[in-house]
C-alpha positions in Angstrom: 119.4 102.7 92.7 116.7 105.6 93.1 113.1 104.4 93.8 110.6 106.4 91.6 109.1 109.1 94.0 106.7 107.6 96.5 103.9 109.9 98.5 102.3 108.6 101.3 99.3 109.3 103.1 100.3 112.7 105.3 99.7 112.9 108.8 98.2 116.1 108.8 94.9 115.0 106.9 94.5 111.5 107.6 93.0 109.2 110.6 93.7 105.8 111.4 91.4 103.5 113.0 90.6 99.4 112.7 88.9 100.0 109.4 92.9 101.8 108.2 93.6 104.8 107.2 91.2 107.4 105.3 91.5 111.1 104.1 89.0 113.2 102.2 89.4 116.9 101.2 87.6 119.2 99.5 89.4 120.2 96.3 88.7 124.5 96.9 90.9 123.5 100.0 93.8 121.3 98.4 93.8 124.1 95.5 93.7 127.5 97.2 93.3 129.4 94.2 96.0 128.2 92.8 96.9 126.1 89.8 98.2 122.3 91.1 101.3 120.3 89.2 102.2 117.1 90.6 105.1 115.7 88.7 105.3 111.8 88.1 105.4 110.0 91.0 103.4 107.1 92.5 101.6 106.4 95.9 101.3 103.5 98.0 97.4 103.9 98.9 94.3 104.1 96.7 94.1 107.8 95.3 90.3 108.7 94.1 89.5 112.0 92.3 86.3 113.5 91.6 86.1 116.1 89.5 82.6 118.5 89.6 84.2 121.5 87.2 87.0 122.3 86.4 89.9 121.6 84.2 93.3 119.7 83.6 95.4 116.5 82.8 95.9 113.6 84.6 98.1 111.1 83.1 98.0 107.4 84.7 100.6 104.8 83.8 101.6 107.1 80.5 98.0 107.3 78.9 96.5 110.6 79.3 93.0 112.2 80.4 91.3 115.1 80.2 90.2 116.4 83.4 86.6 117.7 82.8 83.1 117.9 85.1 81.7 114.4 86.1 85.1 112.8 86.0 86.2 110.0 88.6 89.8 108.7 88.9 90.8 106.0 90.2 94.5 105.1 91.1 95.4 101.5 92.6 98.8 101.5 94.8 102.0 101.2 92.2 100.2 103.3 89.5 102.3 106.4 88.4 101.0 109.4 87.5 101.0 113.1 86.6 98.3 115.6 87.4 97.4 119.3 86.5 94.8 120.9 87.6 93.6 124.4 87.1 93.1 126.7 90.2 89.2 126.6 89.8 88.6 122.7 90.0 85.8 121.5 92.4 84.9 118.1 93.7 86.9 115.5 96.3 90.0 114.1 96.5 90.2 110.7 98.6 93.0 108.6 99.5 93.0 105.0 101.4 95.2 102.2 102.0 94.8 98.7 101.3 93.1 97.9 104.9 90.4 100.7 104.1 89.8 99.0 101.2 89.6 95.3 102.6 87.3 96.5 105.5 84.3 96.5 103.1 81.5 93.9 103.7 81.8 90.9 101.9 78.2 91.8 99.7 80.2 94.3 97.7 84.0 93.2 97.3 83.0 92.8 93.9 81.9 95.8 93.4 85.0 97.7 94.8 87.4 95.2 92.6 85.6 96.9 89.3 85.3 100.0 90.5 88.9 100.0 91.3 89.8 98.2 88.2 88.9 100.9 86.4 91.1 104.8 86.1 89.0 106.9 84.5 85.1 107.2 84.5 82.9 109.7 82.4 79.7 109.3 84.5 76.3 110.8 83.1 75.1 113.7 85.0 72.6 112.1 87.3 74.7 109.4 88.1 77.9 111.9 89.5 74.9 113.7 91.6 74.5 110.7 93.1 78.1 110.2 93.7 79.1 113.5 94.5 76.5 113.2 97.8 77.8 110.3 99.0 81.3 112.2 98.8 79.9 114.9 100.9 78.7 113.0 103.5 82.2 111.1 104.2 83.5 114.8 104.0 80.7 116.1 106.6 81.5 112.7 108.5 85.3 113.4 108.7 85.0 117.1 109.3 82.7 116.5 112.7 84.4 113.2 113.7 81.3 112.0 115.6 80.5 108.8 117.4 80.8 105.9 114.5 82.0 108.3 111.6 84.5 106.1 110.8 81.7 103.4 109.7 78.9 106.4 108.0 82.4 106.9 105.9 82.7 103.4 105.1 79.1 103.1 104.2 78.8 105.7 102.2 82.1 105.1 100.0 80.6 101.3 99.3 77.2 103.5 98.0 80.3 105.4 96.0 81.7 102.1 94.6 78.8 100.4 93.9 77.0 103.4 91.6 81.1 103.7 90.1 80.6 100.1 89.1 77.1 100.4 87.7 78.7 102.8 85.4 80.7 100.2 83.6 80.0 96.9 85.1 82.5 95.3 83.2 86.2 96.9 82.6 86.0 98.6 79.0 89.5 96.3 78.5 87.6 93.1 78.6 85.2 91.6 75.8 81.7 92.0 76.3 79.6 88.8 77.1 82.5 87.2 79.4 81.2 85.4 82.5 81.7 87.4 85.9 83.9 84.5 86.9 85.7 84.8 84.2 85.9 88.7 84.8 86.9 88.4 88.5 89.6 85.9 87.9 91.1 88.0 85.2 90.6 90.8 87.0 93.2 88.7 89.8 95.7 87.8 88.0 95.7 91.4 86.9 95.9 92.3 90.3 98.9 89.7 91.2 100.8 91.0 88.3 101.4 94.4 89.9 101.9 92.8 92.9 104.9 90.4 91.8 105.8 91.4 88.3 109.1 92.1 89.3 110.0 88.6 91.2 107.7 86.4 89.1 107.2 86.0 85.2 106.5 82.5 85.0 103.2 81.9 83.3 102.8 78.6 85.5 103.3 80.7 88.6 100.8 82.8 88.2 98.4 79.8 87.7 99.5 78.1 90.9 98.8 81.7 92.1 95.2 81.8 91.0 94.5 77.5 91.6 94.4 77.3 87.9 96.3 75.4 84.8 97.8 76.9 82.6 95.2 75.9 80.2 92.4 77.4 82.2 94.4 80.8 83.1 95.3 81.3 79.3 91.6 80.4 78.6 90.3 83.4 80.9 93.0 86.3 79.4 92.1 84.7 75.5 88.1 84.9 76.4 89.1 88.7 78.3 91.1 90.1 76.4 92.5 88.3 73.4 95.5 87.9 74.7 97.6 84.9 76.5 99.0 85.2 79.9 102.3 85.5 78.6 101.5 88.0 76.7 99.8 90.1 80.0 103.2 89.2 82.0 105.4 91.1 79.1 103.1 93.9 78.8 103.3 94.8 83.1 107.2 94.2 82.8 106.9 97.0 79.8 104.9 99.1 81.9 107.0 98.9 85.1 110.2 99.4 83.0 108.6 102.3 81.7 107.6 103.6 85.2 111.4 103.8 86.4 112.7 104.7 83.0 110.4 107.9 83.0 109.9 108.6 86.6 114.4 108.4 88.2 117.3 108.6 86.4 118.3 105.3 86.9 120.9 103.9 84.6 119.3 101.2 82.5 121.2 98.6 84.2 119.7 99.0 87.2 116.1 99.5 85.4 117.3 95.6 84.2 118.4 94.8 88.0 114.3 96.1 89.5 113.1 93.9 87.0 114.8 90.8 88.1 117.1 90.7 84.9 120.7 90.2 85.8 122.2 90.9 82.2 121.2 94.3 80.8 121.3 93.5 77.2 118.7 90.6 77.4 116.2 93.4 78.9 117.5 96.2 76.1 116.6 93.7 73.6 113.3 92.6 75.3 112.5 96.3 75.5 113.1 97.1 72.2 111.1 94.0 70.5 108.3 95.1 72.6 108.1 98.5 72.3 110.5 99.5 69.0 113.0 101.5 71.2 115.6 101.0 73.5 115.0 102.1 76.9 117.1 104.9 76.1 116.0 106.1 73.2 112.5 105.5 74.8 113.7 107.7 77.8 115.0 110.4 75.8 111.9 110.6 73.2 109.3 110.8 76.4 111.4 113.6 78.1 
């Protein structure tokens, strides 16, 4: 069974310390006058993209964006996506891996969770100033490596994630007016389903996950988003099917078998309820 196409941090641009791994990079020097296409593939780090000018398309987890000036993207490990960008795009390009992002202080893990929570930003103009310094001081930090620079970087991307969350304090997915408790728990359970959607599917699982009921978890995604749990676990098994279906050649039995579904038909016919096509058809209509 092929995996879909992972990238990984490279060792050429990357530096590794107790606060994890970190890489920043001007986008004039990822581009070098020339156009960039990155075909569908996923990484297993935290990919930010900051967009001054320029142009293109980045598609994440099959919806698409424009690329335009004062654009951030965010992509959480597991994401898929596919970017284009045109040869004269300027800004940052960041990528991290899950101890960067823990090594935050405690004051504003909320903060990153939104920020994170979130793909694709349109910030007013003011606000991407703002973010576009603190961008060029972790790049001016990681160019001159000085005494501590791993730290200026780390205080200077929480400046980054904090003004990102200000931006859209709440995810535009979730109903306006919910609690922030009720907002970070979802956000959790949104978080656990990447993380085990293909081992666990049980609704009551994922409350034992979160120390919840059932009641109270179904309560939180109903008062988020409208929706039960159940209904949040078949929509990431839809998503990840759709990740390998698009992103190897897999045969669709073996899709069924990464998924944790030992007889293929069950999952063609789950597929198909859910999304109105069989995984093939669904395959062959995308390509």
């Amino acid at each position: 069974m092929k995996s879909i196409p992972v990238r990984h941090i490279a060792q050429t641009h990357q530096d590794l310390s107790d606060l994890g791994r970190f890489s920043i990079r001007a986008l004039s020097t990822v581009l070098k006058g020339q156009d960039l296409v990155h075909d569908l593939h996923r990484h297993n780090f935290y990919f930010v993209l900051a967009i001054q000018e320029g142009q293109g398309i980045h598609e994440i987890d099959f919806v698409k964006y424009d690329v335009q000036a004062s654009t951030v993207f965010i992509l959480r490990p597991g994401q898929v996506h596919h970017l284009r960008l045109a040869a004269n795009c300027t800004g940052f390009l960041l990528e991290f891996d899950n101890l960067f992002y823990r090594a935050h202080s405690p004051a504003t893990e909320q903060q990153w969770k939104r920020a994170t929570s979130q793909n694709f930003q349109q910030i007013k103009e003011a606000s991407f100033k703002k973010l576009i310094s603190y961008l060029s001081n972790c790049h001016d930090e990681y160019a001159s490596k000085e005494d501590g620079y791993m730290q200026a970087i780390q205080a200077n991307m929480e400046l980054f994630m904090i003004e990102c969350s200000r931006q859209n304090p709440f995810s535009t997915k979730v109903a306006a007016g919910v609690s922030t408790y009720t907002q970070e728990r979802y956000e959790e359970l949104m978080r656990l389903l990447e993380m085990n959607i293909t081992q666990i599917k049980s609704v009551s699982e994922y409350a034992k996950l979160t120390n919840l009921s059932v009641y109270q978890l179904n309560a939180i995604t109903k008062a988020s988003v409208g929706k039960t749990t159940a209904d949040l676990i078949n929509e990431q098994i839809i998503l990840e099917a759709k990740r390998f279906l698009l992103a190897t050649s897999n045969q669709i039995k073996d899709v069924a078998w990464h998924l944790g579904y030992e007889d293929p038909s069950y999952f063609i016919r789950f597929f198909k309820n859910h999304t109105g096509f069989s995984p093939d058809a669904f395959r062959k209509q995308m390509q």
